[in-house]
C-alpha atoms as a printed R data frame, in Angstrom:
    type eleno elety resid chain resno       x       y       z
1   ATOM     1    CA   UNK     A     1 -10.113  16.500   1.546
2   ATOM     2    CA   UNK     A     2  -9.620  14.307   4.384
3   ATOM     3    CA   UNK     A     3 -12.626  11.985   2.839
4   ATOM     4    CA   UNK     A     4  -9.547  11.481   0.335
5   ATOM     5    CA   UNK     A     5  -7.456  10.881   3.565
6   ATOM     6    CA   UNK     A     6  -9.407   8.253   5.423
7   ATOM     7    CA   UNK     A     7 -10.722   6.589   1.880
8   ATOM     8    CA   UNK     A     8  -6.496   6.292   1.024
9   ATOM     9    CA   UNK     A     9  -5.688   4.916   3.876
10  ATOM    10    CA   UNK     A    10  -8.394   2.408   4.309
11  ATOM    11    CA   UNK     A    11  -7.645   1.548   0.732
12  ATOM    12    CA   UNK     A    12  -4.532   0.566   1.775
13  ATOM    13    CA   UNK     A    13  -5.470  -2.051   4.165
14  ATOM    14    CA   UNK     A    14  -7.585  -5.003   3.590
15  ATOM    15    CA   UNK     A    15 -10.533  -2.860   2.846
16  ATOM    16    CA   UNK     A    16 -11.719  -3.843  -0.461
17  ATOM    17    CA   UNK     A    17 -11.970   0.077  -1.846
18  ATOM    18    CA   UNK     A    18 -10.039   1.869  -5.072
19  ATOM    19    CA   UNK     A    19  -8.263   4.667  -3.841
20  ATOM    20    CA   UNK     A    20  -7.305   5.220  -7.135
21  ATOM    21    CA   UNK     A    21 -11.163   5.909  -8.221
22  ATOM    22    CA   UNK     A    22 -11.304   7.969  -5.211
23  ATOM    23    CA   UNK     A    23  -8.212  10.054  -5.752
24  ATOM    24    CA   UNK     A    24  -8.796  10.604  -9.632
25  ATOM    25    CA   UNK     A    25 -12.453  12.122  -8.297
26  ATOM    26    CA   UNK     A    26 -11.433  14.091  -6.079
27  ATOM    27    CA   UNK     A    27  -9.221  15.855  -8.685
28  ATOM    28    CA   UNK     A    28 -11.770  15.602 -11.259
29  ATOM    29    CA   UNK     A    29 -13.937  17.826  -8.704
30  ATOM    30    CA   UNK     A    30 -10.757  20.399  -8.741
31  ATOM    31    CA   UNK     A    31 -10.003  20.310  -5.160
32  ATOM    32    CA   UNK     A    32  -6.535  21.062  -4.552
33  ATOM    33    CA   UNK     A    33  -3.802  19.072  -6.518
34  ATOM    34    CA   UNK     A    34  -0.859  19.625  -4.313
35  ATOM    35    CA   UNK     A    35  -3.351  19.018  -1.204
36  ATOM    36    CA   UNK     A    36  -4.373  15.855  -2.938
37  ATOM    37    CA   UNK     A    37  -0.954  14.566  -3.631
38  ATOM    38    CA   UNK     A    38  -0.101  15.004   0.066
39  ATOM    39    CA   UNK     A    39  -2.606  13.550   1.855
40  ATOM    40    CA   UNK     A    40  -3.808  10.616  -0.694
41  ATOM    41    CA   UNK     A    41   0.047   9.668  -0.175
42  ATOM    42    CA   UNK     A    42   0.231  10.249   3.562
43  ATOM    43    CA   UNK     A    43  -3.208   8.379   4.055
44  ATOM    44    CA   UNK     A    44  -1.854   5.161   1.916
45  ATOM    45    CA   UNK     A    45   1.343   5.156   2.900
46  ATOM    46    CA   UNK     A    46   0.071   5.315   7.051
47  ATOM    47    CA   UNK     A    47  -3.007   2.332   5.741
48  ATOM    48    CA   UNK     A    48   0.356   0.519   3.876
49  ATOM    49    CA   UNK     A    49   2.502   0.527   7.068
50  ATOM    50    CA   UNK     A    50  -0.487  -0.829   8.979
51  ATOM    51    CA   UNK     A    51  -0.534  -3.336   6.733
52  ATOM    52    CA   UNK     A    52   2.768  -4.149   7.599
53  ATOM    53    CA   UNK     A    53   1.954  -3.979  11.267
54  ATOM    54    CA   UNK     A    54  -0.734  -6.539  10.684
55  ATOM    55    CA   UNK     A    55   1.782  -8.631   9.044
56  ATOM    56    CA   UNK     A    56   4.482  -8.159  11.548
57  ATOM    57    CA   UNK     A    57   2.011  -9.403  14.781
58  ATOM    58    CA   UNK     A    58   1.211 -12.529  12.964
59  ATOM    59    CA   UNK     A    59   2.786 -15.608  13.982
60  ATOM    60    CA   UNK     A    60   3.441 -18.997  12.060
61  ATOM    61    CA   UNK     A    61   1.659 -20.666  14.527
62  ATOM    62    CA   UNK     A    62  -1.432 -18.827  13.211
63  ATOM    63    CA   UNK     A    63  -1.332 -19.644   9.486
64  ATOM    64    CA   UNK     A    64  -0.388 -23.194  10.134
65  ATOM    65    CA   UNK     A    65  -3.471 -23.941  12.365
66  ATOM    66    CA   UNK     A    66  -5.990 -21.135  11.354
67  ATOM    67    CA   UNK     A    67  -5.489 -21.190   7.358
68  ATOM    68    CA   UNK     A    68  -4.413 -24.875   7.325
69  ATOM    69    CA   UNK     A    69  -0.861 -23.685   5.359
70  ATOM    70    CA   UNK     A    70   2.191 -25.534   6.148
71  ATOM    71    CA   UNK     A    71   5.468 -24.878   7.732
72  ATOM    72    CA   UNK     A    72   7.346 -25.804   4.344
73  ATOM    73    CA   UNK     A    73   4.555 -23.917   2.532
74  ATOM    74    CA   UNK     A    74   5.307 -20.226   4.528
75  ATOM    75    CA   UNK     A    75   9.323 -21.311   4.190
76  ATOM    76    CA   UNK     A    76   8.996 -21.711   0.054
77  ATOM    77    CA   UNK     A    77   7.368 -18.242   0.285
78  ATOM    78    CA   UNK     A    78   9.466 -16.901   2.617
79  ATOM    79    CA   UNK     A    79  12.239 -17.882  -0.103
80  ATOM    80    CA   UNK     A    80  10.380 -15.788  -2.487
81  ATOM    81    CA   UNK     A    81  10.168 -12.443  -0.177
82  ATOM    82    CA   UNK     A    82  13.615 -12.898   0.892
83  ATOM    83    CA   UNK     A    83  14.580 -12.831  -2.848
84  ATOM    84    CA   UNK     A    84  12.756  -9.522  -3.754
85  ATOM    85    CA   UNK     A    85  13.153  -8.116  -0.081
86  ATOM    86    CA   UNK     A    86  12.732  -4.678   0.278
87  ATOM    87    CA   UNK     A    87  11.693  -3.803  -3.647
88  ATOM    88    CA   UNK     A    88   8.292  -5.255  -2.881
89  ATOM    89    CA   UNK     A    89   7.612  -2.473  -0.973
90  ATOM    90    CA   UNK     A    90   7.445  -0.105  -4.047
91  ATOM    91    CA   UNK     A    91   5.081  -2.139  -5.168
92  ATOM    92    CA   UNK     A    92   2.347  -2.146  -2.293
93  ATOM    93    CA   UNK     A    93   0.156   0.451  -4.482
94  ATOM    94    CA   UNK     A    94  -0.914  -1.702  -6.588
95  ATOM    95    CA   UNK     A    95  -4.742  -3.216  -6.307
96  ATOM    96    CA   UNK     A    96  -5.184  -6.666  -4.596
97  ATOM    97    CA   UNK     A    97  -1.810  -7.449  -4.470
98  ATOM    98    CA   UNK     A    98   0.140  -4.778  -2.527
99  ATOM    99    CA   UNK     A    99  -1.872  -5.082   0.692
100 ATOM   100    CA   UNK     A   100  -0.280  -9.024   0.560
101 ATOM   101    CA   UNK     A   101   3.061  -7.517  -0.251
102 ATOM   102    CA   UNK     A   102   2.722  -5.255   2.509
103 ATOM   103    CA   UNK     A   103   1.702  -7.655   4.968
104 ATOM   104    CA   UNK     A   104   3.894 -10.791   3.816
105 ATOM   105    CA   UNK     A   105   6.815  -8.082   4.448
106 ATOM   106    CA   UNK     A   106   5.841  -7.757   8.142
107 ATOM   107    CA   UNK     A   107   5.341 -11.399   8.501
108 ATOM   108    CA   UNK     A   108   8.584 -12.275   7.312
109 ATOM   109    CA   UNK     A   109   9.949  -9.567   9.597
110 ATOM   110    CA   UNK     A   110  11.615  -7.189   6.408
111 ATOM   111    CA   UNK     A   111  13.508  -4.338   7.402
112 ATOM   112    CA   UNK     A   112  10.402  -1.639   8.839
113 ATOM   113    CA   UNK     A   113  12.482   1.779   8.153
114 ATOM   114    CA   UNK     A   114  13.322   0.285   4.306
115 ATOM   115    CA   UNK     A   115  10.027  -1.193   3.716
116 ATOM   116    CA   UNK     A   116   8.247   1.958   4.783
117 ATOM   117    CA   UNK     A   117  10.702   4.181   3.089
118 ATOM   118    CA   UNK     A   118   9.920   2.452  -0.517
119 ATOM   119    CA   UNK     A   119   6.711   2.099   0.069
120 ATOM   120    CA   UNK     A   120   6.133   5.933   0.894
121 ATOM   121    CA   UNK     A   121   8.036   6.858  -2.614
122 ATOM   122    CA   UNK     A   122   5.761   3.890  -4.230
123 ATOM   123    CA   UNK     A   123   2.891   5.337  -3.012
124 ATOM   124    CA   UNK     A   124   3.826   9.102  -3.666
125 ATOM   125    CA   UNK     A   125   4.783   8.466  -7.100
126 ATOM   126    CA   UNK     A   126   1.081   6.544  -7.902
127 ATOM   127    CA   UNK     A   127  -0.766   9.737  -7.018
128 ATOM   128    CA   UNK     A   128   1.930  11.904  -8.068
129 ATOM   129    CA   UNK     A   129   1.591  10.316 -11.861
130 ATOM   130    CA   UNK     A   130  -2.577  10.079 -11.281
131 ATOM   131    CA   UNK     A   131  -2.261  14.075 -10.839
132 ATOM   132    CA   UNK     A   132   0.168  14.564 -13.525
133 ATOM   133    CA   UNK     A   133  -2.187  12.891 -15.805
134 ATOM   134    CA   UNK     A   134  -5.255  15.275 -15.088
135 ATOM   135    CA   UNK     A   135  -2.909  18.102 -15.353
136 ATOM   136    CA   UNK     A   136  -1.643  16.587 -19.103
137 ATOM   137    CA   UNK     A   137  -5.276  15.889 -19.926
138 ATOM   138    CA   UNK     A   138  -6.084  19.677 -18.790
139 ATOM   139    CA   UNK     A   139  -8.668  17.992 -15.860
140 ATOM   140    CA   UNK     A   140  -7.524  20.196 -13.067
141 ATOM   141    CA   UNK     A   141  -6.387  23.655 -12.517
């Protein structure tokens, strides 16, 4: 169980892994489903916020010399962030994308309690819909 832990949260980070693969195994093995839901959340919400962290040390200064991206580049995308805010956070469980979501939010500097607020019930309600689908499909007890 805390495989599904450490595999979560790395998952959420830049780790190129599927916690999703790993989470719907781990209930296909008919380990705990409660025990699953808990700490596949709690380890990709805690990866997700360090995401976020990563984001939030960065500095412009950085991008612009390091990844060759412009000042008016990072403001046109800080436009878009600052449009969607805080909803991207419920969106940082989803593959390849969310770990940018979750760090462009702690670039930009978007609200920390907010972001990790939504992206703990974003999070919670991937797994909790992965385990409600075994349960429907009669794959765990």
């Amino acid at each position: 169980m805390w495989g599904l832990f450490l595999g979560s949260f790395l998952a959420a980070t830049v780790v190129p892994f599927s916690s999703d693969a790993l989470y719907a195994g781990v209930l296909y093995a008919g380990c705990n489903p409660v025990a699953c839901l808990l700490l596949g959340t709690l380890g990709n919400w805690l990866g997700g916020l360090t995401s976020f962290g990563i984001g939030w040390l960065g500095r412009w200064e950085w991008i612009e010399k390091w990844f060759h991206v412009s000042r008016e580049k990072l403001e046109r995308q800080r436009g878009r962030i600052n449009r969607w805010g805080i909803w991207l956070a419920l969106l940082t469980w989803l593959p390849f994308v969310g770990d940018v979501f979750a760090i462009a939010l702690g670039f930009y500097r978007i609200s920390p309690v907010k972001c990790g607020l939504l992206m703990l019930v974003g999070k919670f309600l991937r797994f909790l819909g992965w385990t409600l689908l075994f349960y429907y499909l009669g794959w765990t007890l």
